[in-house]
N, C-alpha and C positions, 0 to 999 in steps of 0.2 A: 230405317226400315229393315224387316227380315224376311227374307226371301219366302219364310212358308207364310207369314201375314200377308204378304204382297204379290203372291203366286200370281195370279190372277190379272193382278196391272202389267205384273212383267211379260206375260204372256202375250196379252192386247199388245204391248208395246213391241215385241217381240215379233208378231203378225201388221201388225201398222209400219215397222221396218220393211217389211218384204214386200209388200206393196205400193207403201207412199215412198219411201225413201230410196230414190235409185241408184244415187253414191254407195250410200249401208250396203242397199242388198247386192249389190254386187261385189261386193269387198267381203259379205258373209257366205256366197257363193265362192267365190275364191278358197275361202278357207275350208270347205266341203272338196272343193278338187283339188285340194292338198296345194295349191298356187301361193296360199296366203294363210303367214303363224296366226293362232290367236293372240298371241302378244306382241304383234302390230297390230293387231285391230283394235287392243286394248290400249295403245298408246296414239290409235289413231287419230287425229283434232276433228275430221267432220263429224266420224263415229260421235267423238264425249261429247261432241257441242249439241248435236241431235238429242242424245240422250238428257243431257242438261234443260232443253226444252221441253222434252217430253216430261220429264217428274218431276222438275221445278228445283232439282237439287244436284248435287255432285254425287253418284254414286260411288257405294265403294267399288275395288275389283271385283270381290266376291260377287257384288250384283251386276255387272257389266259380265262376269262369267257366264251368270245362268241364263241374261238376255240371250245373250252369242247361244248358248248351250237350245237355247227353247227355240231360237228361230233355225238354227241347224237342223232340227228334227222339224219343222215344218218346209223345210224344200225337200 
């Protein structure tokens, strides 16, 4: 998948984080008040395993970035 194809699902997924997911979003908060790297949360196991769920595949990093990057600008 590429990120400007898939803008749209990453987004939803991105927004479905911050809401459904209280592990995610708290660990995505953390990294907004400087508590927590992006690269633990990219190495994180609930993070990939959520994400795994949600698109049915393994993303790359690149795509685990922009998620992080898109729900960052939505808190």
């Amino acid at each position: 998948m590429s990120w400007d194809r898939d803008k749209k699902k990453y987004e939803d997924l991105a927004k479905s984080f911050l809401k459904d997911i209280a592990p995610v979003r708290g660990k995505i908060e953390e990294i907004k008040k400087g508590e927590r790297d992006l690269d633990q949360l990219l190495e994180d196991s609930t993070f990939n395993a959520k994400l795994r769920e949600e698109l049915g595949h393994e993303p790359t990093k690149k795509e685990k970035k922009k998620i992080i990057e898109s729900a960052l600008d939505r808190i």
